[in-house]
N, C-alpha and C positions, 0 to 999 in steps of 0.2 A: 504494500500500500504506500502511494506516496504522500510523504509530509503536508501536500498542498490537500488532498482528501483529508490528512489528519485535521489540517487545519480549520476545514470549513465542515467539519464533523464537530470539531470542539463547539464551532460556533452555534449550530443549531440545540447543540446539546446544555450549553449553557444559558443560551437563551431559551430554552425551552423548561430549566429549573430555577434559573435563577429570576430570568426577566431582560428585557432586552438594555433597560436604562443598568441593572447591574453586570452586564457586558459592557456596555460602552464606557462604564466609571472606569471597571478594572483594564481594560487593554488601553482604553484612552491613557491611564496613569503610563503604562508601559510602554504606551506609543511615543508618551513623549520625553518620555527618557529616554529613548532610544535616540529620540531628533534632537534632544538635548546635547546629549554626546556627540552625535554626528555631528551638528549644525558648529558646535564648539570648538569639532577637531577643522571642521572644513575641508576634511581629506576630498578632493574632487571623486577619489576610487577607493574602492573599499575591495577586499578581497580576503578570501579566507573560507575556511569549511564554513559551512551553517552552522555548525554547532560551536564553534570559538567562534565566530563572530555573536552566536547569541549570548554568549560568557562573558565577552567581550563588552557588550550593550547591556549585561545585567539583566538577561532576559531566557526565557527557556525559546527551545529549537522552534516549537507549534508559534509562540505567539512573535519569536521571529521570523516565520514563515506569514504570520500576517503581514509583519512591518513591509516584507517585502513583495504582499500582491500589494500593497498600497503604492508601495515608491515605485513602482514596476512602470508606471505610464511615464515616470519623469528622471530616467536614464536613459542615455545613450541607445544601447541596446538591450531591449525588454527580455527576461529571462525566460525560458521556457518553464513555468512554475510547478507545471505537473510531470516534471521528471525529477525534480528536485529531492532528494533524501536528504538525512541530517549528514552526513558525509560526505557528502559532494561539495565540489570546492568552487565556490562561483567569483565573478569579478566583475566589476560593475561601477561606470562613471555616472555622475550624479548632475542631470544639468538642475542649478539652483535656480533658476529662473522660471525653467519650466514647471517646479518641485512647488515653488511660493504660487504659481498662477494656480497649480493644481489644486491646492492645500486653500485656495480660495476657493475654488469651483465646490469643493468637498462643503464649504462652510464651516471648516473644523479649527476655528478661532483661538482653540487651546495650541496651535503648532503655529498657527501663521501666527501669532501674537508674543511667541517667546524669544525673550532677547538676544539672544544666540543669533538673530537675522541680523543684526547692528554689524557685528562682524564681516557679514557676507555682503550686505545690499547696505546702501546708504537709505534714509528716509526716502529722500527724493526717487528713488530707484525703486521703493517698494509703490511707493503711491504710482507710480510711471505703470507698472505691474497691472495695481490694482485697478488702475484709469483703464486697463486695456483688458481686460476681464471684464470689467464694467460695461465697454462698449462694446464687448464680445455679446453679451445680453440682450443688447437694444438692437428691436426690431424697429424699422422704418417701414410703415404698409405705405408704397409708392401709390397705390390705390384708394382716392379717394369714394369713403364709401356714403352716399347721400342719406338721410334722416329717411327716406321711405322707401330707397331701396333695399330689396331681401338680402337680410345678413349673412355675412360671410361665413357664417360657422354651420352653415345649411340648415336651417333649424327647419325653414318653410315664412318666417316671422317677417316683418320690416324689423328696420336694423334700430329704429328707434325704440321699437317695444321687444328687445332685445339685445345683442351685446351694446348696444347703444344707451341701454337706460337711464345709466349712470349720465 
């Protein structure tokens, strides 16, 4: 069985006795000790078996096999996560930039907010970041839609008595 099954067995199974806010407490704690460390050392590459690197971060093998389906969108190259055992020896560049946009995208305020980013990113660099996430969201409908033409969202409706209410 590989560690990335372990892992999202753990989750169900924790969530499923403990609760899902008492999953998020306990790996959140873990998670961001792990990015505490990381963000600290600012190593660009990390490398090392799964299981010292999880020793390493002060973490067990399963819930460093989360840390790294999370980090996995915002490296270099994305590890293959369901081959991985706690033995295997992985390596792995970290772009930070793409790491802080992601860690926005997620809304996980507890990582994007710890001072460990000072180090890496200037203010102005993180706000630049979060302006561009920001306008990653915003839709422009080029399409003016009129007060009593049928709403866009197909309902059947005019668009006033409808997405238009407001």
């Amino acid at each position: 069985m590989s560690l990335y099954k372990d892992w999202t067995d753990r989750v169900v199974d924790y969530v499923k006795h403990k609760g899902e806010a008492a999953f998020w407490k306990d790996y959140g704690e873990v998670e961001g000790n792990i990015y505490k460390k990381l963000l600290a050392s600012h190593k660009k590459e990390v490398e090392g078996t799964i299981e010292a690197l999880a020793v390493e971060y002060g973490s067990d093998s399963i819930f460093f096999m989360g840390f790294l389906d999370g980090i996995n969108e915002s490296i270099k190259e994305p590890l293959d996560l369901e081959k991985l055992e706690v033995t295997s020896n992985i390596k792995f560049e970290i772009d930070y930039e793409k790491l802080y946009f992601n860690m926005l995208e997620a809304k996980a305020e507890y990582l994007y907010e710890l001072p460990q980013w000072e180090g890496i990113f200037s203010k102005e660099k993180r706000k630049e970041i979060k302006d561009s996430w920001k306008n990653s969201k915003t839709y422009v409908n080029k399409n003016k839609v009129g007060r009593n033409d049928p709403c866009p969202c197909g309902s059947g409706k005019k668009y006033k008595n409808c997405c238009g209410k407001n």
